[in-house]
PyMOL Python script that loads the backbone (N, CA, C, O; Angstrom):
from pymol import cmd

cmd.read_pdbstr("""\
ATOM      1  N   UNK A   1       0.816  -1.174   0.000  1.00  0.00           N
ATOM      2  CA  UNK A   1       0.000   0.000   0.000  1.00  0.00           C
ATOM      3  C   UNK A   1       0.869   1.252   0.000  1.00  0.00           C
ATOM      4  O   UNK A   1       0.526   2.386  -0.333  1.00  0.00           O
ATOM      5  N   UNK A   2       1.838   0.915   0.354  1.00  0.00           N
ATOM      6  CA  UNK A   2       3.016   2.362   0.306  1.00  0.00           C
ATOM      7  C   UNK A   2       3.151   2.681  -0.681  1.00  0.00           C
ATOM      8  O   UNK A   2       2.752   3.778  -1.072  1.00  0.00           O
ATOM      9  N   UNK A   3       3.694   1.924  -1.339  1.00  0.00           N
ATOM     10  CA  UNK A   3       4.200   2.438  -3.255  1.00  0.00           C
ATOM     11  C   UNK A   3       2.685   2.754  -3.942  1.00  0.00           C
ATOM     12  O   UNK A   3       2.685   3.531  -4.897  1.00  0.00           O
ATOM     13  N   UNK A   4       1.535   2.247  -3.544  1.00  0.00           N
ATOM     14  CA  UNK A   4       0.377   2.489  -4.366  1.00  0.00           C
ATOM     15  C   UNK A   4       0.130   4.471  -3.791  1.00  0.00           C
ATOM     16  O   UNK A   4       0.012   5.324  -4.670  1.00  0.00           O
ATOM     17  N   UNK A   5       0.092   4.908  -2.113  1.00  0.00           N
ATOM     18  CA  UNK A   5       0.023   5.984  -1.465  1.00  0.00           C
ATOM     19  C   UNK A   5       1.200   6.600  -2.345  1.00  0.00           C
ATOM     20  O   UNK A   5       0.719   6.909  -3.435  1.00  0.00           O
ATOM     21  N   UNK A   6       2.572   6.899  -2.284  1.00  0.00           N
ATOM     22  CA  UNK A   6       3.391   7.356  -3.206  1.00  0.00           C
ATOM     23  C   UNK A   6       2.589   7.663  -4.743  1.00  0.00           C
ATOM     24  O   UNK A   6       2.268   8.757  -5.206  1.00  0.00           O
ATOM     25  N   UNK A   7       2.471   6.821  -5.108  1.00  0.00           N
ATOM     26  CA  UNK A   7       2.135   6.913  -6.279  1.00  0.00           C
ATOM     27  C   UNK A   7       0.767   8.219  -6.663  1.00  0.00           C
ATOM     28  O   UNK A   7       0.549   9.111  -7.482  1.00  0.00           O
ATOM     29  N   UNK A   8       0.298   7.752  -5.781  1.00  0.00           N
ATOM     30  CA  UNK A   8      -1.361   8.631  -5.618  1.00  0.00           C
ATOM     31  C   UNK A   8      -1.206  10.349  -5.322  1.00  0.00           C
ATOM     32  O   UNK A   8      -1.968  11.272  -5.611  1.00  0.00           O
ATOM     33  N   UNK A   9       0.210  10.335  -4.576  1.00  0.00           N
ATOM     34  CA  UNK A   9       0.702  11.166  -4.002  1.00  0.00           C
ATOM     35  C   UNK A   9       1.366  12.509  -5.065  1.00  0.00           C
ATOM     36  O   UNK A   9       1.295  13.732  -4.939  1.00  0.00           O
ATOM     37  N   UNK A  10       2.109  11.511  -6.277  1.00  0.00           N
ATOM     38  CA  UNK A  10       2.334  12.480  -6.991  1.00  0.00           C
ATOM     39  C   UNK A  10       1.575  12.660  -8.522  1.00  0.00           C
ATOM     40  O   UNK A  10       1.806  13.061  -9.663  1.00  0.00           O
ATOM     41  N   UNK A  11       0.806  12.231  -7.919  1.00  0.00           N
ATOM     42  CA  UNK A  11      -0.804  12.154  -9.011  1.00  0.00           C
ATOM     43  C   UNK A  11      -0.320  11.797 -10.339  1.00  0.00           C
ATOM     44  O   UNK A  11      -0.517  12.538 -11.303  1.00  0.00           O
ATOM     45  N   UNK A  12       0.531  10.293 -10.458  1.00  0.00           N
ATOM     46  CA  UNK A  12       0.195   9.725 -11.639  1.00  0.00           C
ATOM     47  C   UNK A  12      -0.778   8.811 -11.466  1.00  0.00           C
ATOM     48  O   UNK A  12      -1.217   8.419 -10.385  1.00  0.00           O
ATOM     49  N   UNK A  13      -1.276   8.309 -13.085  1.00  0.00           N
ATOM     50  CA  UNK A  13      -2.952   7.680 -13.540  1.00  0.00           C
ATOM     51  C   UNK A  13      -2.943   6.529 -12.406  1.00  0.00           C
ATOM     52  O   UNK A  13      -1.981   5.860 -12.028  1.00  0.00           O
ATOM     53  N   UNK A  14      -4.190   6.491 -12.000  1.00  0.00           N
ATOM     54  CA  UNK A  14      -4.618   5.198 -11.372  1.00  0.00           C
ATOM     55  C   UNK A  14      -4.325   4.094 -11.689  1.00  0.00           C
ATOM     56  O   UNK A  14      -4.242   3.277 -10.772  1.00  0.00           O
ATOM     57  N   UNK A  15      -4.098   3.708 -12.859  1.00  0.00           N
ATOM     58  CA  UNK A  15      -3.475   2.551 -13.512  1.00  0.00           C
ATOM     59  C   UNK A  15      -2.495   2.109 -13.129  1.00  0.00           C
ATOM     60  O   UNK A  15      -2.412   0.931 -12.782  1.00  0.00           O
ATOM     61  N   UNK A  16      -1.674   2.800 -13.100  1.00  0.00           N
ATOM     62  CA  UNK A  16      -0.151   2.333 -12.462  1.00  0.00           C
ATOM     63  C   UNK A  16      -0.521   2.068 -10.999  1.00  0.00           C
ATOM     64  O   UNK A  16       0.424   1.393 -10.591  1.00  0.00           O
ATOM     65  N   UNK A  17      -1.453   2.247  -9.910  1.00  0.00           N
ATOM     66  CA  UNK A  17      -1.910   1.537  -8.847  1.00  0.00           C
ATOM     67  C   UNK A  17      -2.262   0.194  -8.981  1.00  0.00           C
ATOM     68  O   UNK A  17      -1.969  -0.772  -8.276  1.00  0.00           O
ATOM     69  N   UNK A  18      -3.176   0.313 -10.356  1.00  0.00           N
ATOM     70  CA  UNK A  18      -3.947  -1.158 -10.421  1.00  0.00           C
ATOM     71  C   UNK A  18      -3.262  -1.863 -10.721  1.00  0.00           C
ATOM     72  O   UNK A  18      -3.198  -2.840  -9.975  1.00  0.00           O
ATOM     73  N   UNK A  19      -2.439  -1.863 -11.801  1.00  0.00           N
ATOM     74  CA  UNK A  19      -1.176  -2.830 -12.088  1.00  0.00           C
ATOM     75  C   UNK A  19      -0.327  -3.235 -11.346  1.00  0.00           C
ATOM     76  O   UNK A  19       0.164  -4.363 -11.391  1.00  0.00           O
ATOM     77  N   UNK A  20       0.066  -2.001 -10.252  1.00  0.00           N
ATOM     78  CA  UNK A  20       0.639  -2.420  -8.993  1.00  0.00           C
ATOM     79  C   UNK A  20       0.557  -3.386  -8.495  1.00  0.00           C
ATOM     80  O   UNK A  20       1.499  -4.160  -8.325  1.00  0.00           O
ATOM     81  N   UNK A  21      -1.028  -3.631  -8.015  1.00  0.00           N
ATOM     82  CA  UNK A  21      -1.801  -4.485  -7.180  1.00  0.00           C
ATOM     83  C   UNK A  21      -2.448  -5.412  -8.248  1.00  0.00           C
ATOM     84  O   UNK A  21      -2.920  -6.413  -7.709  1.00  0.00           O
ATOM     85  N   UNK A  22      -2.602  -5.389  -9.494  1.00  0.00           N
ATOM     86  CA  UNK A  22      -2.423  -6.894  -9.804  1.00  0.00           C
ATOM     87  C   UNK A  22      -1.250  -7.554 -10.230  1.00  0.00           C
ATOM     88  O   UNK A  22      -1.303  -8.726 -10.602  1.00  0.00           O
ATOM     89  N   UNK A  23      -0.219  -6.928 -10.213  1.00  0.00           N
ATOM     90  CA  UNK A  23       1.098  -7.891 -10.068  1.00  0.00           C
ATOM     91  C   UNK A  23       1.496  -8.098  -8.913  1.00  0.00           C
ATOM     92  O   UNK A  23       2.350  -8.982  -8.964  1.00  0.00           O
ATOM     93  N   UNK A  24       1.268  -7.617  -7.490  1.00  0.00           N
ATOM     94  CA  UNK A  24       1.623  -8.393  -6.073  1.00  0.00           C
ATOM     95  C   UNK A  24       0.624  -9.753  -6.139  1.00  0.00           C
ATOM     96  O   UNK A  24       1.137 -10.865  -6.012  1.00  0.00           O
ATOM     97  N   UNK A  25      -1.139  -9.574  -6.387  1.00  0.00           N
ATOM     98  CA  UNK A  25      -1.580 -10.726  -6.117  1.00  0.00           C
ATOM     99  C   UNK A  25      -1.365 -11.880  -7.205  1.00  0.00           C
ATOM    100  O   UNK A  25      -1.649 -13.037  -6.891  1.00  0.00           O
ATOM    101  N   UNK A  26      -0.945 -11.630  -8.283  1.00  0.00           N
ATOM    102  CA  UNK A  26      -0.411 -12.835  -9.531  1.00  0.00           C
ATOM    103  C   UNK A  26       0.918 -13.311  -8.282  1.00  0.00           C
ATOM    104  O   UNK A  26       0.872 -14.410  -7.731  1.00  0.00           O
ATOM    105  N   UNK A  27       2.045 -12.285  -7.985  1.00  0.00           N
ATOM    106  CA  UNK A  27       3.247 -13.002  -7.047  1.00  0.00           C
ATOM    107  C   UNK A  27       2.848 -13.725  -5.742  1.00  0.00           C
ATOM    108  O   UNK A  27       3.540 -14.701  -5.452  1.00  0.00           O
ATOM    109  N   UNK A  28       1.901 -13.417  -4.964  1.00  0.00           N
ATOM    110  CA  UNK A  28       1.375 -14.123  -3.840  1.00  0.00           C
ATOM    111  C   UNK A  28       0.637 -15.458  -4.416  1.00  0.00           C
ATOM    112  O   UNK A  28       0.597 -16.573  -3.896  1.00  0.00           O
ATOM    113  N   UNK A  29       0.130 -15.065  -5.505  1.00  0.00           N
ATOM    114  CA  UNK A  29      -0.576 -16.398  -5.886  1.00  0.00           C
ATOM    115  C   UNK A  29       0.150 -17.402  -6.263  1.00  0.00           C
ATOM    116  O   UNK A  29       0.167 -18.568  -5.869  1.00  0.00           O
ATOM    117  N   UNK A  30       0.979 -16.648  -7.364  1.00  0.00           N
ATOM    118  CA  UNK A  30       2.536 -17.564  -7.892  1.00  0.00           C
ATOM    119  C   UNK A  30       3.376 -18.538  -6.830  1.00  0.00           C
ATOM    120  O   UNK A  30       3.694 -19.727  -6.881  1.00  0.00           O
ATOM    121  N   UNK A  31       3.614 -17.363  -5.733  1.00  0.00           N
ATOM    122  CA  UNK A  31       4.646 -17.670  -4.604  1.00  0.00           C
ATOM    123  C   UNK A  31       4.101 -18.758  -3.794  1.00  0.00           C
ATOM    124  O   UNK A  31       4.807 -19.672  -3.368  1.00  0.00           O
ATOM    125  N   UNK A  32       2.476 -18.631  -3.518  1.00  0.00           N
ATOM    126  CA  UNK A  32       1.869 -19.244  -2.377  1.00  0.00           C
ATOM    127  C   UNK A  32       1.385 -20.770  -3.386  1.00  0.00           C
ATOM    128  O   UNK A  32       1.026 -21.599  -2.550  1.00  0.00           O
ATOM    129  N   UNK A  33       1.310 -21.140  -4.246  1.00  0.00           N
ATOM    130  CA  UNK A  33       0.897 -22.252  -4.686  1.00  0.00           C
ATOM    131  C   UNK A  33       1.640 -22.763  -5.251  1.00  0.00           C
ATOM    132  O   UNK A  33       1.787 -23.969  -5.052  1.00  0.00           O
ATOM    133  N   UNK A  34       2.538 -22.006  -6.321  1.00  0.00           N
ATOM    134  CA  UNK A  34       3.885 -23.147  -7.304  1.00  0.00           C
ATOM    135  C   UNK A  34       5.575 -23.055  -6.363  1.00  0.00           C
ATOM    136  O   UNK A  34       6.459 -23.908  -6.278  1.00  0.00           O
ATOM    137  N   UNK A  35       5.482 -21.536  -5.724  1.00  0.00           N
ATOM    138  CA  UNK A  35       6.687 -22.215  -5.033  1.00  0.00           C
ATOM    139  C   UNK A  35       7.257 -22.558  -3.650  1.00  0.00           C
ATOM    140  O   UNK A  35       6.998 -21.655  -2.856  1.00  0.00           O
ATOM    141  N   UNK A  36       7.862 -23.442  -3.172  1.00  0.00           N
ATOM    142  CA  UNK A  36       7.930 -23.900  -2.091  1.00  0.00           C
ATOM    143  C   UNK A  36       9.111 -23.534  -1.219  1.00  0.00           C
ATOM    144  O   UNK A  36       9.427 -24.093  -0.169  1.00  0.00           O
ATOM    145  N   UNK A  37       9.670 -22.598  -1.757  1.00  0.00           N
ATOM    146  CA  UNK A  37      10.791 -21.949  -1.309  1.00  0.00           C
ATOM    147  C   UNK A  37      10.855 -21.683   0.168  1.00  0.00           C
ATOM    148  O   UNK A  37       9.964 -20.861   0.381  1.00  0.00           O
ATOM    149  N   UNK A  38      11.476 -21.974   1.306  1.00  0.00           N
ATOM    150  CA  UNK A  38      10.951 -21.519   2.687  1.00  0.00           C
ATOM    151  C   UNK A  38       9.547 -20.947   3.096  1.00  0.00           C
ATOM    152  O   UNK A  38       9.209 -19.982   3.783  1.00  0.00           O
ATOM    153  N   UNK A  39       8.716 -22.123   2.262  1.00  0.00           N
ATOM    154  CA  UNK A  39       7.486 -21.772   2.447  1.00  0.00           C
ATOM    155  C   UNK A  39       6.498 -23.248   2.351  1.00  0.00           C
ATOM    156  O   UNK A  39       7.011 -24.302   1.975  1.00  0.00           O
ATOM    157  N   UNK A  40       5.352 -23.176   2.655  1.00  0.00           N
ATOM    158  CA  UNK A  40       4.443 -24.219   2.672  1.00  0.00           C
ATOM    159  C   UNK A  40       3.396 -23.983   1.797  1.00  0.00           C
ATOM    160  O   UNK A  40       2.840 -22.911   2.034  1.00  0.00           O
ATOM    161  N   UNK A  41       2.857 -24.706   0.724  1.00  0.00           N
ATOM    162  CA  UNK A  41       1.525 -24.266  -0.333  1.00  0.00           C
ATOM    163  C   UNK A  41       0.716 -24.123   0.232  1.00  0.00           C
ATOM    164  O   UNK A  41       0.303 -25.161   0.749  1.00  0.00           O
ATOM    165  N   UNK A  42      -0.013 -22.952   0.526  1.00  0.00           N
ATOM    166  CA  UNK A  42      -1.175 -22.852   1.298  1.00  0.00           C
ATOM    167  C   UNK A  42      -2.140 -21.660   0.463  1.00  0.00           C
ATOM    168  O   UNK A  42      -1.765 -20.560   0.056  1.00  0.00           O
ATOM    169  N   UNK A  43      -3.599 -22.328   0.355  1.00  0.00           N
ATOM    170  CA  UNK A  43      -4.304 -21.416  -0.302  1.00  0.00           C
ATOM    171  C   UNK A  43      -4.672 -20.452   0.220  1.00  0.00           C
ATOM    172  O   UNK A  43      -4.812 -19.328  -0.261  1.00  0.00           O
ATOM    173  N   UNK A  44      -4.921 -20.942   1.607  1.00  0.00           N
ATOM    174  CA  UNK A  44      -5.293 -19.812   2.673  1.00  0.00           C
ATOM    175  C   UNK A  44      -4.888 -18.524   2.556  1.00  0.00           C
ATOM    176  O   UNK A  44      -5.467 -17.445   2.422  1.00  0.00           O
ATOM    177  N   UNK A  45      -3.328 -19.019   2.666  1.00  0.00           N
ATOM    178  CA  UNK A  45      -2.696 -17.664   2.688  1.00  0.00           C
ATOM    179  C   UNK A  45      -2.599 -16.884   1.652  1.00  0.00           C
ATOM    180  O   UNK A  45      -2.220 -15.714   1.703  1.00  0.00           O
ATOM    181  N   UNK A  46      -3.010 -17.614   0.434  1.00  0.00           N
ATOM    182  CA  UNK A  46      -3.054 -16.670  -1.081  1.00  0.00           C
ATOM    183  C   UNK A  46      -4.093 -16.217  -0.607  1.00  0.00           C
ATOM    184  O   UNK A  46      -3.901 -15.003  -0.545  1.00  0.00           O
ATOM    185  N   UNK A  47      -5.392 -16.513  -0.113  1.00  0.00           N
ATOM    186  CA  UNK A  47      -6.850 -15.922  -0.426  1.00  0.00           C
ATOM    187  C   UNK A  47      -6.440 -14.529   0.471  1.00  0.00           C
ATOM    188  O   UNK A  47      -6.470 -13.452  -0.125  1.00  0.00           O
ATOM    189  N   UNK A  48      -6.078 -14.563   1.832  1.00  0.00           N
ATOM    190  CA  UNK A  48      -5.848 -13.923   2.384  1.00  0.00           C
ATOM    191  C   UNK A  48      -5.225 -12.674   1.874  1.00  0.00           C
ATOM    192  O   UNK A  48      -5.760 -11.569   1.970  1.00  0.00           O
ATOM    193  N   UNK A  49      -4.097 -12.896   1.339  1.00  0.00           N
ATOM    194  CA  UNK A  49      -3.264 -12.261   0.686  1.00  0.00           C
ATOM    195  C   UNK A  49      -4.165 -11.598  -0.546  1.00  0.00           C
ATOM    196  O   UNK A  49      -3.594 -10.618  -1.024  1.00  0.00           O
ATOM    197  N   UNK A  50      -5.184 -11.847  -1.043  1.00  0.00           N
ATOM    198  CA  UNK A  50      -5.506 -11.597  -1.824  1.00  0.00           C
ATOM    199  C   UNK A  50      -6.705 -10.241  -1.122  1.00  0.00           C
ATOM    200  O   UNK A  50      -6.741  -9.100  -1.583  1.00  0.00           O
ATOM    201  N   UNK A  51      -7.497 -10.684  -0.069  1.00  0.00           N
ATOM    202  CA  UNK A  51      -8.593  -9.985   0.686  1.00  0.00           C
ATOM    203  C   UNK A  51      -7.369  -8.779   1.053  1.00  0.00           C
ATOM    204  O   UNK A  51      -7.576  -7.767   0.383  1.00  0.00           O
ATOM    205  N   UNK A  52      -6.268  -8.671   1.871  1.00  0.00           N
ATOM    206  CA  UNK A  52      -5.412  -7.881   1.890  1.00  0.00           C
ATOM    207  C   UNK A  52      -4.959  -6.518   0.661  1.00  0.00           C
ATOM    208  O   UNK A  52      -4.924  -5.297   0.817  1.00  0.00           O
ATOM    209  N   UNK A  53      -4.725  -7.199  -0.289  1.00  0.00           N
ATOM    210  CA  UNK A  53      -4.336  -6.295  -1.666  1.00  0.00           C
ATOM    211  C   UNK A  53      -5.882  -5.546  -2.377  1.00  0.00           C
ATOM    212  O   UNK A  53      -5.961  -4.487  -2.999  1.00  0.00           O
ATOM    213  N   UNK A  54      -7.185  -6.682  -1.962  1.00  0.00           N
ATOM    214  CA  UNK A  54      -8.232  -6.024  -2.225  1.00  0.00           C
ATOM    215  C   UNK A  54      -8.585  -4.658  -1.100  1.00  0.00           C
ATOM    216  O   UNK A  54      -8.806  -3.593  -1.678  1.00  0.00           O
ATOM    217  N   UNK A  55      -8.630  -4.639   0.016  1.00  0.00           N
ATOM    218  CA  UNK A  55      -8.707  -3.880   0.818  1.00  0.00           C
ATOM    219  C   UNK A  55      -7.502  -2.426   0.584  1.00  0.00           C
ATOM    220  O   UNK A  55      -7.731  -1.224   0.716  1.00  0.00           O
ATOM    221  N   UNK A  56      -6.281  -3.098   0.219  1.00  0.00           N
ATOM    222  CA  UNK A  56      -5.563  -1.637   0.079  1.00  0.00           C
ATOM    223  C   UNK A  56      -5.836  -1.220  -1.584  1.00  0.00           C
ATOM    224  O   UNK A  56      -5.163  -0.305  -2.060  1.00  0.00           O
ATOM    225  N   UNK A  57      -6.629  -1.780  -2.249  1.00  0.00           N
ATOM    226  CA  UNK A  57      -7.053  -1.105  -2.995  1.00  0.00           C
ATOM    227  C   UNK A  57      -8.479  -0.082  -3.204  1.00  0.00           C
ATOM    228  O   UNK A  57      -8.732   0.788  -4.038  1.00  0.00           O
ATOM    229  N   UNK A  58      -9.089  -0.514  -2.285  1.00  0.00           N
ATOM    230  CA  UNK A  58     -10.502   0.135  -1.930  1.00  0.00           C
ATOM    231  C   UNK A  58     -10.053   1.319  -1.240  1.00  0.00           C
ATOM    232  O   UNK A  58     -10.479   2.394  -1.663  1.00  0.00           O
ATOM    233  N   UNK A  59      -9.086   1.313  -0.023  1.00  0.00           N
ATOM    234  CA  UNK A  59      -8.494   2.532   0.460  1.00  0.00           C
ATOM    235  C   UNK A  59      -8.196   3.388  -0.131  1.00  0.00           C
ATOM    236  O   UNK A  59      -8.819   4.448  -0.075  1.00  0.00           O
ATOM    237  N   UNK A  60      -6.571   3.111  -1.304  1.00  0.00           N
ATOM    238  CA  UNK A  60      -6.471   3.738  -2.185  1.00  0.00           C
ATOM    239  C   UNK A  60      -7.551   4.366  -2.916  1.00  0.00           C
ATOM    240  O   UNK A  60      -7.684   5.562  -2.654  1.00  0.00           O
ATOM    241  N   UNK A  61      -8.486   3.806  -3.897  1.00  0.00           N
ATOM    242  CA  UNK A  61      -9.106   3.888  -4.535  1.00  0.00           C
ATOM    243  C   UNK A  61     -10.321   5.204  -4.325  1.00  0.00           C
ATOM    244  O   UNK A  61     -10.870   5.774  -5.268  1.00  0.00           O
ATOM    245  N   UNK A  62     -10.565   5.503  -2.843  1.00  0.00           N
ATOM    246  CA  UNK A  62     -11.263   6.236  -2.151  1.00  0.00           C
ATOM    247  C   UNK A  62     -10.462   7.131  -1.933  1.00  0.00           C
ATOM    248  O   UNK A  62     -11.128   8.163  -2.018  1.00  0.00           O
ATOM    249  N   UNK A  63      -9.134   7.464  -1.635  1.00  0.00           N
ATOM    250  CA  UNK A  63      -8.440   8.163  -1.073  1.00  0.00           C
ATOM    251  C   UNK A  63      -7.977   9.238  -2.504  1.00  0.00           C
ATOM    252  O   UNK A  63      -7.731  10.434  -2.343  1.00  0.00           O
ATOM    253  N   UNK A  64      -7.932   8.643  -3.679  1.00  0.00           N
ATOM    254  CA  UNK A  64      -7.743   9.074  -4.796  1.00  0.00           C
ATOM    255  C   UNK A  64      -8.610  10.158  -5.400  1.00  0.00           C
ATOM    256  O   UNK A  64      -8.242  11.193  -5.956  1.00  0.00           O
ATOM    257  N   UNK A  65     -10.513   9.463  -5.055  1.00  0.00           N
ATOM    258  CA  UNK A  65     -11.092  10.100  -5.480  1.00  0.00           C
ATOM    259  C   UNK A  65     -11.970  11.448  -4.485  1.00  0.00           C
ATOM    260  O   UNK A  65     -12.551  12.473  -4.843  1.00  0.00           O
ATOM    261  N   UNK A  66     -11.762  10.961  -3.409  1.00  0.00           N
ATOM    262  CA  UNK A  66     -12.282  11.724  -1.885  1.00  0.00           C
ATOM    263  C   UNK A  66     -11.057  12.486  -0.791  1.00  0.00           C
ATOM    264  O   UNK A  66     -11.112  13.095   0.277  1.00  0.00           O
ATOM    265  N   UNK A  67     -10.266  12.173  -1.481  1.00  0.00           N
ATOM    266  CA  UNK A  67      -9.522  12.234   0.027  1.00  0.00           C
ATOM    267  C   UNK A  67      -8.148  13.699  -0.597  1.00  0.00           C
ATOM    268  O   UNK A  67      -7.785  14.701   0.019  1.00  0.00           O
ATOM    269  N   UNK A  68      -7.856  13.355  -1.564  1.00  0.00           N
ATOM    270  CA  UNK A  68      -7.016  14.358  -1.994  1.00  0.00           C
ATOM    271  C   UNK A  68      -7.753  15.398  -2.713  1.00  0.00           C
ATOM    272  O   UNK A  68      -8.779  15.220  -3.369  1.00  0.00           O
ATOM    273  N   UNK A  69      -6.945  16.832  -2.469  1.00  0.00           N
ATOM    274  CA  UNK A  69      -7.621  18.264  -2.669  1.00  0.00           C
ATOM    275  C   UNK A  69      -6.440  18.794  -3.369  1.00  0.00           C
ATOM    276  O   UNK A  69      -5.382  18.733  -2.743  1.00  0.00           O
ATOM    277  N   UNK A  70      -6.420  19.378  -4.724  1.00  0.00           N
ATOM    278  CA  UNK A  70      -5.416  19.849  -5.551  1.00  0.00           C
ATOM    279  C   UNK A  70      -5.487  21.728  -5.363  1.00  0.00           C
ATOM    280  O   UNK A  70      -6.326  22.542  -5.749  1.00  0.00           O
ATOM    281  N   UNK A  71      -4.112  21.898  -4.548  1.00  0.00           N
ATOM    282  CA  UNK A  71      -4.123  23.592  -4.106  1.00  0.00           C
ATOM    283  C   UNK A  71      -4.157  24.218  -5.526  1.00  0.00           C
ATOM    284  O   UNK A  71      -4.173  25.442  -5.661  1.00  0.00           O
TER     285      UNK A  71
END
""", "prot")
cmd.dss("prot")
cmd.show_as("cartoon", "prot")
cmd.util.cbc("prot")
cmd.orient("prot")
C-alpha cells in the first residue's frame, strides 16, 4: 500500500496503482501455490493475501477520489 500511497501522491494515472496491485496478487498467488521456497503451499494464505491487496485497494481507490484536494 506504500508504493500504491506514493504513487497517488504524486498524481500519476490510477493505472499504475492497479497494475501495482495486480502484479503483487499474480506473485502471492505464484509464490503461495507453485513455489515452495521456505514456504508451505497454502491457499489460505493466497486468499488472504488476496482480501489484503483487495482492501488496500478500496483505500487507495477512495483516497484518490475523496480524500485528496489539488491547491
Amino acid at each position: 500500500m506504500f508504493y500504491g500511497y506514493i504513487i497517488i501522491l504524486f498524481d500519476v494515472k490510477f493505472r499504475y496503482v492497479i497494475a501495482l496491485g495486480i502484479s503483487l496478487i499474480l506473485g502471492n498467488f505464484i509464490y503461495e501455490l507453485f513455489l515452495s521456497v521456505i514456504n508451505t503451499k497454502d491457499i489460505i494464505d493466497a486468499i488472504y493475501g488476496l482480501a489484503g491487496c483487495l482492501l488496500s485497494f478500496i483505500y487507495l481507490a477512495l483516497l484518490k477520489k475523496y480524500g485528496l484536494i489539488l491547491n
